[in-house]
C-alpha positions in Angstrom: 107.5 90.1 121.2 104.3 89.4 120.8 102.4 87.3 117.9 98.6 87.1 116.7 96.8 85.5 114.2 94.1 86.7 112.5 91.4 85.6 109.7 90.5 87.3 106.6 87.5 87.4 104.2 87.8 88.2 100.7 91.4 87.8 99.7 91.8 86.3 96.3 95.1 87.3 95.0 98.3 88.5 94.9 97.4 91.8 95.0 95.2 91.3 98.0 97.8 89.7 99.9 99.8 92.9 99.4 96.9 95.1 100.4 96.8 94.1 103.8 100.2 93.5 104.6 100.8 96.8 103.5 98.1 98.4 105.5 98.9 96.5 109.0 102.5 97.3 108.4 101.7 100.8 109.3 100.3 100.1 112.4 103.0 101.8 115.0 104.7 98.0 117.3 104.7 95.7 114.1 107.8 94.5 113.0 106.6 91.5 110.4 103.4 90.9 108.7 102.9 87.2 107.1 99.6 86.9 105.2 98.8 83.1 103.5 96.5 83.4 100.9 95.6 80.1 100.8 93.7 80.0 104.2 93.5 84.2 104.8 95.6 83.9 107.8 97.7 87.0 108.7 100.2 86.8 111.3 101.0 89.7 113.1 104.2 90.2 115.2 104.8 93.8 117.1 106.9 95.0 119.5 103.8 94.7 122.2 100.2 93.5 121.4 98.6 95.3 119.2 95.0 96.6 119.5 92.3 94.1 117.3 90.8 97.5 116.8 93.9 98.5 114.7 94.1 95.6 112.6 90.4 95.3 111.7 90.5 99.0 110.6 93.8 98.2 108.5 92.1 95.3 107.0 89.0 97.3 106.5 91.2 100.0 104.3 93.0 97.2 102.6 89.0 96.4 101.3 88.3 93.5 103.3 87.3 92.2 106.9 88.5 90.2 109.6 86.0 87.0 109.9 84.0 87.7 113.2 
């Protein structure tokens, strides 16, 4: 199993915590999605490592970014 943790800019509520989650839960490996509002962590777990690729373009359909 494999875990990352990930920053994101421009979540500000409920509904963008569910934006996200929703859209990296797509991405074929993951198995849990945990996204803190508070701090805009996300924490990723999958199968195998998933590509940063993946979960910035997830983020980026959610209508947000990962913080560079």
């Amino acid at each position: 199993m494999a875990i990352q943790t990930y920053t994101v800019t421009g979540m500000t509520c409920a509904h963008c915590v569910s934006a996200v989650g929703s859209e990296i839960r797509q991405i074929p490996g993951v198995t849990d999605v945990a996204v803190e509002l508070s701090s805009g962590t996300v924490t990723v777990s999958s199968d195998q490592p998933v590509d940063d690729a993946a979960v910035a373009a997830a983020v980026d359909e959610a209508g947000y970014a990962l913080a560079r």
